[in-house]
SEMAR-157140 format. One line per 5 residues: number of its first residue (from 1); for each residue y, z, x of C-alpha. Coordinates in Angstrom, 2 decimals. Each point is the difference from the previous one (the first is absolute). Example, Ala and Ser with C-alpha at 12.3 -4.5 7.8 and 13.67 -1.06 7.14 Angstrom:
<atoms>
1) -4.50/7.80/12.30 ~ 3.44/-0.66/1.37
</atoms>
This chain:
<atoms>
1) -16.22/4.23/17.45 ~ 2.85/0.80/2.10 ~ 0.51/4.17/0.88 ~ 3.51/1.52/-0.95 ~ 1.37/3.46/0.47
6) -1.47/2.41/-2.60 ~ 3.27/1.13/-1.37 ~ 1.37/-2.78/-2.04 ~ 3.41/1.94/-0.03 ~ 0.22/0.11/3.94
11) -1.21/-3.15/1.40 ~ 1.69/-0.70/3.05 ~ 2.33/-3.07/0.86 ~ -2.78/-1.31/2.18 ~ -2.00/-0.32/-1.97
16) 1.51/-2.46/-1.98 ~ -2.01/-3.14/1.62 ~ -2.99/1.52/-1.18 ~ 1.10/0.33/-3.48 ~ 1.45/-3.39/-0.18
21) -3.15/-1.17/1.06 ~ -1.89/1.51/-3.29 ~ 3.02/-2.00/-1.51 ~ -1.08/-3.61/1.63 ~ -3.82/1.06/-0.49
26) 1.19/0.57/-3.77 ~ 2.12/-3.53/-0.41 ~ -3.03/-1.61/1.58 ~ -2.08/0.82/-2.85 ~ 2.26/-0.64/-2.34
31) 0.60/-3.81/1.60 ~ -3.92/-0.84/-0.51 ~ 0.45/1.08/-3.38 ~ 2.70/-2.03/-1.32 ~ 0.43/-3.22/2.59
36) 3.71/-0.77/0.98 ~ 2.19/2.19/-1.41 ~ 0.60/2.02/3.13 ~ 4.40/1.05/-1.09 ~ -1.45/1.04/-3.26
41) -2.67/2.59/1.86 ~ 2.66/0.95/2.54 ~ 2.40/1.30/-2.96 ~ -3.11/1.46/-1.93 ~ -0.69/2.05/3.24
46) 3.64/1.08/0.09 ~ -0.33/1.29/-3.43 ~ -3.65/1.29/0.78 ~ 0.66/1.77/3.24 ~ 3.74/1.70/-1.48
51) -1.93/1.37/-2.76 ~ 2.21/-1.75/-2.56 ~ -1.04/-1.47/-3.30 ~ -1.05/-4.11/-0.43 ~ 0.63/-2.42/-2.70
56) -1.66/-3.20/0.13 ~ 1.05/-2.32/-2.19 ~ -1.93/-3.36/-0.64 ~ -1.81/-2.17/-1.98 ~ -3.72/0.63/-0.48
61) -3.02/-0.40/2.57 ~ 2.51/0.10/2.86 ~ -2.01/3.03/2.01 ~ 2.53/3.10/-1.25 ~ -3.20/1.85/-1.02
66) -2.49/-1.50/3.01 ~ 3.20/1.16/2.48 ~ 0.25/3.78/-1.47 ~ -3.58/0.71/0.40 ~ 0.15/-1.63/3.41
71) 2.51/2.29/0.98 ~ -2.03/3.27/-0.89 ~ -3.48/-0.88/1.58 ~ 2.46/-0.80/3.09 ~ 0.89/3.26/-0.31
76) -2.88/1.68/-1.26 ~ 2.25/1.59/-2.22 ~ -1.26/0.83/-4.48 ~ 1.02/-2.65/-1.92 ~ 0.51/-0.16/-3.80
81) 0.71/-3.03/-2.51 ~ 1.71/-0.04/-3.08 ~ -0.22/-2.76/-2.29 ~ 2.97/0.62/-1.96 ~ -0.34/-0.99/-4.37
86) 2.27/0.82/-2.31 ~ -1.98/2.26/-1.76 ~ 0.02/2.40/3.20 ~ 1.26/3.51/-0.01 ~ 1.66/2.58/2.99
91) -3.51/1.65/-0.35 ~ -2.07/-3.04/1.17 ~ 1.87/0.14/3.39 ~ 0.95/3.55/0.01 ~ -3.04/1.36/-1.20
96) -0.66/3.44/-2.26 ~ -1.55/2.96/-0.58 ~ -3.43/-0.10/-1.74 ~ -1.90/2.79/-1.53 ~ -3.10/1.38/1.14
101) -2.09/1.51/-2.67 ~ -2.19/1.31/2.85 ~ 2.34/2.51/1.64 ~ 2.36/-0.07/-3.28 ~ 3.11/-1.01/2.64
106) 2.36/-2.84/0.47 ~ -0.56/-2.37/3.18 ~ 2.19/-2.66/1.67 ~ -1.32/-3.21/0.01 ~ 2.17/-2.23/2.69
111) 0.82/-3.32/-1.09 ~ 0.31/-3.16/2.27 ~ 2.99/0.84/0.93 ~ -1.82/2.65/2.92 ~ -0.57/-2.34/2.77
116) 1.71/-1.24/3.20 ~ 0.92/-3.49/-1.40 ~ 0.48/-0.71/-3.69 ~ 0.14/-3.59/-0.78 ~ 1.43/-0.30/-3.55
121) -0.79/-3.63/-1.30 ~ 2.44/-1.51/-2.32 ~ 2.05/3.14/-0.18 ~ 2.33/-1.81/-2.59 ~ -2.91/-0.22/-2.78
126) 0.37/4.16/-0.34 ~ 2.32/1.54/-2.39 ~ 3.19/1.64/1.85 ~ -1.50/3.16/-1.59 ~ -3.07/-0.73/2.09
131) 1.94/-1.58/3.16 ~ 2.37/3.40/0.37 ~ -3.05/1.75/0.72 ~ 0.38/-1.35/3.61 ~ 2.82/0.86/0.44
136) 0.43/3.09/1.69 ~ -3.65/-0.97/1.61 ~ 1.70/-2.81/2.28 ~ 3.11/2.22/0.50 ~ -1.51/3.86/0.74
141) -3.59/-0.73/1.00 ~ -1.35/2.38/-3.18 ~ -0.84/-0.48/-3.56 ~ 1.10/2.45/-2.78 ~ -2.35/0.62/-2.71
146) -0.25/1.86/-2.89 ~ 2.59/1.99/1.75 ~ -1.91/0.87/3.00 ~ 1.31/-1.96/3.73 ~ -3.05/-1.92/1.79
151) 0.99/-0.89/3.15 ~ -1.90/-3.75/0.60 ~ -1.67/-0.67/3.04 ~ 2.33/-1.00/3.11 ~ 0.47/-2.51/1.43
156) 0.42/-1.49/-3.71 ~ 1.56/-3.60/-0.66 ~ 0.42/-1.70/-3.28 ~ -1.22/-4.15/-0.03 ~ 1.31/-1.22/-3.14
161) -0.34/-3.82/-1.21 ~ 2.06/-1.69/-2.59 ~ -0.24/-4.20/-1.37 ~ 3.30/-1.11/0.04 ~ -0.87/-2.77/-2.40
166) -1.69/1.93/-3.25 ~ 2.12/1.55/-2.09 ~ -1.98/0.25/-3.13 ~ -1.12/3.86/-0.29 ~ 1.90/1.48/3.17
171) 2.50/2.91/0.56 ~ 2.25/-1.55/2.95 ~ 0.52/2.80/2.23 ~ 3.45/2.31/-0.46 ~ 1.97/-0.04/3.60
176) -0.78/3.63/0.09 ~ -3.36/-0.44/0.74 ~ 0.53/-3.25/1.67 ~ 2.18/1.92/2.23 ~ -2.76/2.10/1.16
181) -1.48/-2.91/1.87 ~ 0.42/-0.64/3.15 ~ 0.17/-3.40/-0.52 ~ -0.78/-3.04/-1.95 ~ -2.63/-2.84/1.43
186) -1.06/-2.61/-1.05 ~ -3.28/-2.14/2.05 ~ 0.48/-3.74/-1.31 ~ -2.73/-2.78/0.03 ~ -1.81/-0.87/3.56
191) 0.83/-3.55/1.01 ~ -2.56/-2.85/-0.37 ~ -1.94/0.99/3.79 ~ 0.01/4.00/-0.63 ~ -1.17/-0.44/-3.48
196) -2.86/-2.07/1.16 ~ -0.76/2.34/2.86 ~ -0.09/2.55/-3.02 ~ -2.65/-2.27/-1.20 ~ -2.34/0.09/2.54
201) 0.48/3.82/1.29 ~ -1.50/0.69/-3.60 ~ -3.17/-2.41/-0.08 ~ -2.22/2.79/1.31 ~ 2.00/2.84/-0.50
206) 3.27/1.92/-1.56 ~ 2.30/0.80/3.02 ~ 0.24/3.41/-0.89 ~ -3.64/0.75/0.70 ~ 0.76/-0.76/3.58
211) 2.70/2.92/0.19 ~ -0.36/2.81/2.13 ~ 2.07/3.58/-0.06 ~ 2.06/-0.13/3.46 ~ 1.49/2.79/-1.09
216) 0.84/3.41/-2.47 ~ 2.24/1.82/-1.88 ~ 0.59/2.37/2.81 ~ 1.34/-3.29/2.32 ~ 1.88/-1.11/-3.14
221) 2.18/3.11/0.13 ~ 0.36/0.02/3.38 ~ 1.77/-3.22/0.11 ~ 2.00/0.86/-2.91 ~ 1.25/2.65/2.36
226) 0.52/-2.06/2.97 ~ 2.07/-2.63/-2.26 ~ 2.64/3.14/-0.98 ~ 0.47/0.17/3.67 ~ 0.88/-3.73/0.73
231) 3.63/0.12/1.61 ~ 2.62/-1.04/-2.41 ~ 3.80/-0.68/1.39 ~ 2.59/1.45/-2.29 ~ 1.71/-3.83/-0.04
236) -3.04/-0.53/-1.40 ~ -0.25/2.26/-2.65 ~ 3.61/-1.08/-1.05 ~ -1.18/-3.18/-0.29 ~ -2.89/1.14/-2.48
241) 2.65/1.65/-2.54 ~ 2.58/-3.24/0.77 ~ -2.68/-1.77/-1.89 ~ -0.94/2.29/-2.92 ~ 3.29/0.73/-0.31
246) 0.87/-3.84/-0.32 ~ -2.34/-0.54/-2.70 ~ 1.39/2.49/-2.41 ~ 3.99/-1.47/0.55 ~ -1.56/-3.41/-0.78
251) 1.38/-1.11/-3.47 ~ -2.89/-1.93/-0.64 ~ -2.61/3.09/0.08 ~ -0.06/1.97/-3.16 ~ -1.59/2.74/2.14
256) -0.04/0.43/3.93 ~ -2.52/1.45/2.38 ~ -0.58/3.66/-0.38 ~ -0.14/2.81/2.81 ~ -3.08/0.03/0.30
261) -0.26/-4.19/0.93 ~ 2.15/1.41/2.81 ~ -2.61/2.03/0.57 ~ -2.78/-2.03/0.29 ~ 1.83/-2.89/1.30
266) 0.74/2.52/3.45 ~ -3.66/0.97/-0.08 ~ -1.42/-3.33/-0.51 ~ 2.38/-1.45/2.90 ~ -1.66/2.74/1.79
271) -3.90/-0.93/-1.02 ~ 0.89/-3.74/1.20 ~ 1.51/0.75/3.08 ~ -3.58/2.18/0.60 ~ -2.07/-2.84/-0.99
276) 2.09/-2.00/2.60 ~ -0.85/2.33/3.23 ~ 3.84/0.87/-0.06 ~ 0.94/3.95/-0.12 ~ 3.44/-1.10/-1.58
281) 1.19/-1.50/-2.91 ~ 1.84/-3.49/0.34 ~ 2.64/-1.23/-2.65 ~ -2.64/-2.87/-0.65 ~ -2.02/2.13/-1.19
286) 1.48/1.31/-2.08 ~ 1.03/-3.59/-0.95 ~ -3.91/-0.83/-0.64 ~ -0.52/3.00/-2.06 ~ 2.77/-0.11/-2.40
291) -0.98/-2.89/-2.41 ~ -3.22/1.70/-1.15 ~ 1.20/3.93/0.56 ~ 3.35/-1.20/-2.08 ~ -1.14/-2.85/-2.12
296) -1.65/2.10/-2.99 ~ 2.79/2.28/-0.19 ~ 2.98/-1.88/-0.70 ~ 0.96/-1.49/-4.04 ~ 1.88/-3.06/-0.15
301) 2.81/-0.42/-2.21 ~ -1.20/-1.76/-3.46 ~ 2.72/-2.93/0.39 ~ -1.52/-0.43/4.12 ~ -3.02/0.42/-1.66
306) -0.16/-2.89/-2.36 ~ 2.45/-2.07/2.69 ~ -3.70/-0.02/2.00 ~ 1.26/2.54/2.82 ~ -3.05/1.40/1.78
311) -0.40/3.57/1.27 ~ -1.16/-1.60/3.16 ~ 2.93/-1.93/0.44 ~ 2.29/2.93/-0.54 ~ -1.89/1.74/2.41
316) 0.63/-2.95/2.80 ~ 3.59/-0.19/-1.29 ~ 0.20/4.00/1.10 ~ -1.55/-0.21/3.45 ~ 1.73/-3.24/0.42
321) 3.61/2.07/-0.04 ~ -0.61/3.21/0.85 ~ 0.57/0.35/3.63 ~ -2.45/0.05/2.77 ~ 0.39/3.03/2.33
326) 0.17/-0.76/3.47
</atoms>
């Protein structure tokens, strides 16, 4: 495991080869873990290593859950699962105080929610009684409970997985909490040679097994530092809000990008650029990051809607017209 500077809050500049290699030695084990999809780890990473929030949406038996868990023993980091049911209350993630007839007090019990990476699977089965409670979680970094703060362990990240296909017995997600993720992924099917690659990686043994830590929580935070320092031209910056801006004059959105996707479209630009041994951010990539920063936030217009516009294609529309800085 690579050595970093033991102040995650003043890493220096130089430094940043080092921590981009804990970045490579991360993507690496991601790649034996699920075969081919190399753009699909590269924007996971972004998300990963800027601290924001993921939403992976896909059909079953993809690898959303094999991926999360990946992640954390790359990072050595807790990990927590939540199989979200219907039936499930804020207390089941949150957790509670529980009597103890022994000392005659109260005692917090954490929920799953206290851990480095949270992977909620099938988010969209919970009530959106039950999915509020992580809310300000994903957003502050702390849990309130019974009307006491918790602050959660940091780095924290939220994993949540969704089937885009079952709608029997789900709560789709309201934008406000789909606006507290970073962005919106989705893995697809491997192609004929990758899936039968998958085939024989697994006659022995599960992938995972094979994973090693190449890193911690420490290094985590230390790059999320670094990325906040990646150089950003004010033409370039313009060219972030030319974009959010664009999609909430566009008649055919009921509801445009918020702030805070300018926001996390900047810093995501940022994460990329990082991941692409560049200390500045290019317009392309900001171009790269906007369908899946942007994508989940926007609400087309019911008559676009059920005329078979796409989000994506509204998206490509956008970046298509807005001007390139020079």
């Amino acid at each position: 495991m690579s050595e970093v500077a033991s102040d995650p809050l003043t890493a220096p500049a130089h430094d940043r080869q080092t921590l981009r290699a804990i970045a490579a030695d991360i993507a690496t084990n991601l790649s034996h873990v699920i075969l081919g999809k190399e753009d699909v780890i590269e924007l996971l990473l972004v998300g990963l290593l800027c601290g924001g929030n993921i939403l992976l949406e896909d059909v079953p038996g993809i690898g959303k859950t094999t991926l999360a868990k990946a992640l954390a023993m790359s990072l050595n980091a807790s990990f927590k699962r939540i199989q979200f049911t219907p039936d499930m209350l804020p207390t089941d993630i949150l957790g509670g105080s529980i009597y103890n007839p022994t000392t005659g007090d109260f005692i917090f019990r954490e929920g799953p929610i206290f851990a480095n990476l949270l992977l909620a699977d099938e988010i969209n089965r919970a009530s959106p009684r039950t999915q509020s409670a992580l809310l300000e979680s994903m957003t502050e970094g702390q849990a309130t409970v019974e009307g006491f703060r918790h602050k959660l362990p940091q780095p924290f990240l939220v994993i949540a997985t969704q089937n885009p296909i079952e709608f029997h017995g789900t709560y789709p997600l309201p934008e406000a909490q789909l606006d507290r993720f970073m962005m919106r992924l989705e893995i697809g099917y491997p192609s004929e040679a990758q899936e039968l690659n998958m085939l024989f990686a697994q006659k022995q043994k599960h992938p995972l097994e094979a994973v090693k830590a190449v890193a911690d929580c420490h290094a985590w935070m230390q790059i999320q530092h670094s990325i906040r320092h990646i150089t950003v031209e004010k033409s370039v910056g313009k060219y972030v809000i030319a974009i959010v801006h664009a999609t909430r004059m566009d008649s055919r959105l009921q509801l445009g990008a918020s702030p805070r996707a300018a926001n996390m479209l900047f810093l995501a630009a940022q994460g990329l650029a990082f991941l692409r041994h560049r200390d500045f951010v290019l317009p392309d990539d900001v171009r790269d990051m906007a369908p899946v920063v942007l994508g989940h936030r926007i609400v087309i217009d019911i008559k676009a809607h059920y005329s078979g516009l796409e989000k994506a294609q509204v998206i490509k529309e956008i970046l298509d017209n807005v001007p390139v800085p020079v």
